[in-house]
N, C-alpha and C positions, 0 to 999 in steps of 0.2 A: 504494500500500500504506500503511494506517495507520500512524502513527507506535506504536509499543508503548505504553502504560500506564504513568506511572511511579507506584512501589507507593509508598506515604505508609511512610516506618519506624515501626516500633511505639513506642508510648507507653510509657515507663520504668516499669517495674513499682515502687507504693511498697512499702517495706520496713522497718514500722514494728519491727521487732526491729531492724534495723542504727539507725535513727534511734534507737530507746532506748536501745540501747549507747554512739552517739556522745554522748548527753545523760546520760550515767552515769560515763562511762568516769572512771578515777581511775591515773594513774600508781602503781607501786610504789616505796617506795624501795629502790635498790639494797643499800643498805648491808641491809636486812631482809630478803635471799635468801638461798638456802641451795641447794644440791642435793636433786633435781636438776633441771637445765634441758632445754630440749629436745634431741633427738636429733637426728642430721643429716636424715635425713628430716622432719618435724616443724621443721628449721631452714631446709630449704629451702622448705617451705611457707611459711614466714615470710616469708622473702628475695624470694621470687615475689612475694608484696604489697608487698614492702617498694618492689620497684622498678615497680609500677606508679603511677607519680604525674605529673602534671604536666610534660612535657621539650620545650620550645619549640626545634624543630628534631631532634631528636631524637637530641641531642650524647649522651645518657646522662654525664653530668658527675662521673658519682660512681664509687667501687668499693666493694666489702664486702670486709671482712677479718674472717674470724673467729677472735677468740681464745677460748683453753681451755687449762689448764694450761700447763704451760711456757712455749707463747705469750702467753699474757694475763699470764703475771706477767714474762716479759722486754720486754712494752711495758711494763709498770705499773712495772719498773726504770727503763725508760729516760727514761718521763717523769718522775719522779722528778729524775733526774742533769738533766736538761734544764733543771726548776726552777731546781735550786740553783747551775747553771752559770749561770745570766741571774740570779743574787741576787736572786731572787722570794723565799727566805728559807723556812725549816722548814715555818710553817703552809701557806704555798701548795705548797710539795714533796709533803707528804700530801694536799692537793686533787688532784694530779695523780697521784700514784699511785693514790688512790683512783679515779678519774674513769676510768681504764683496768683496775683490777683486780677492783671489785667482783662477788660473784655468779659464777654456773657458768659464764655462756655470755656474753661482751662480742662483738657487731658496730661495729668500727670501719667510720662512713663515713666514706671520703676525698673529698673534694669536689677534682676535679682540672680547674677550664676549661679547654676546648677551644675553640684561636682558632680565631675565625668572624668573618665580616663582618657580619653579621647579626645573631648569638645576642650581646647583652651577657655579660660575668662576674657582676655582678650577677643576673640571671635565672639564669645555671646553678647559681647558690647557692644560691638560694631553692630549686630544684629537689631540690639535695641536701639541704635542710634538710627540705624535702615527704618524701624520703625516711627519714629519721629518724622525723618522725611517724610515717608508715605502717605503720615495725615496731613504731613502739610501739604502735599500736593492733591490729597483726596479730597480736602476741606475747598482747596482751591476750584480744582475741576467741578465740584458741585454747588458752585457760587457764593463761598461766604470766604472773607475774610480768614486769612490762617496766617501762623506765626509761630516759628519757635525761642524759645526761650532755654536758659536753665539756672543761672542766679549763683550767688556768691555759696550756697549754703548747700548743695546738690549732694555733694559728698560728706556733709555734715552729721556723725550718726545720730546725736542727739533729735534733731528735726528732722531725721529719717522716722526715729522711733516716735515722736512726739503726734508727727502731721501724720504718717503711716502704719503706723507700728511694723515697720518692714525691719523684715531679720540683717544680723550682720554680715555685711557685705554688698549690702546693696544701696543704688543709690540713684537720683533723679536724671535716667536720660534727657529729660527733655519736658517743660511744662509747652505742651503744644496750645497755644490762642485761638478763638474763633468767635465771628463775632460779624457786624454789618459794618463793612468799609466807610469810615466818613470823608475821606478824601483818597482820592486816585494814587498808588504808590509811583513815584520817581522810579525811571530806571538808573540804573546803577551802570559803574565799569563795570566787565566781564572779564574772566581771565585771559590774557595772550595765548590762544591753542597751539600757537607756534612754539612760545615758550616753555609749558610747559608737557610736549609730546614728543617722544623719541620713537625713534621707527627706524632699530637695530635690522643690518642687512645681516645679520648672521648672529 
């Protein structure tokens, strides 16, 4: 009896809309959001993209916590009090309040490695940091205002344990922003691709 056919996979469809958005795309700033953000539905949509990125071994390394009112301003306390207890001093205190409070809707990643024999810490960082990207560019692609953050106090374990009660070793990839745009973001420079690409003949 014949061995079966093995079928070739299909050829990745290009998607010259998703490649213009990623050659467009422009952060908001948090601080120029306003209400409102998106809704829970509409935030799990977010969340859904947010977590598919990149996870070697499939540790999923990260968590989402969503803040909104009373939550998002009792981290944005805590980081605060965290600054000024490690004497980071007034201006870095309102870095870190700001970094958790801005705008309607903050997603806190917590980047939490999980030991493996195999998976580094380093790699599941990168991984939760891929995940920060992604909402920011999910948030963006679905029309609201995105932004990432992370503030003087990310690796702080105290205001780890305090705002999260996240175990040791873990720490704030990324307070992700979202929120309704009150003014058009400036583009910015872009890197030199020249500069920074080599394309060894051997």
């Amino acid at each position: 009896m014949p061995a079966p056919a093995i079928q070739a996979a299909p050829l990745p469809v290009r998607r010259p809309e998703v490649l213009d958005f990623l050659a467009t795309r422009r952060s908001v700033a948090a601080k120029t959001m306003t209400a409102p953000g998106p809704s829970r539905a509409g935030l799990e949509e977010i969340l859904a993209a947010g977590a598919r990125v990149p996870d070697h071994g499939m540790l999923v390394p990260f968590r989402f916590v969503v803040l909104e009112g009373p939550a998002r301003d009792r981290v944005a306390a805590a980081a605060r009090a965290a600054a000024l207890e490690a004497g980071l001093g007034e201006e870095n205190a309102g870095k870190a309040e700001r970094s958790a409070g801005l705008g309607p809707v903050v997603v806190a990643v917590i980047c939490i490695p999980v030991a493996s024999p195999k998976i580094p810490v380093w790699e599941q960082e990168l991984s939760a940091g891929a995940a920060c990207a992604a909402l920011v560019n999910a948030g963006l692609a679905a029309g609201w205002g995105a932004n990432w953050l992370t503030g003087p106090v990310a690796r702080t374990p105290a205001f780890l344990h305090t705002a999260f009660a996240a175990p040791e070793g873990a720490f704030v990839a990324g307070f992700v922003h979202f929120g309704t745009p009150t003014v058009a973001p400036a583009e910015r420079e872009r890197p030199d691709l020249a500069a920074i690409t080599d394309w060894p003949e051997a």
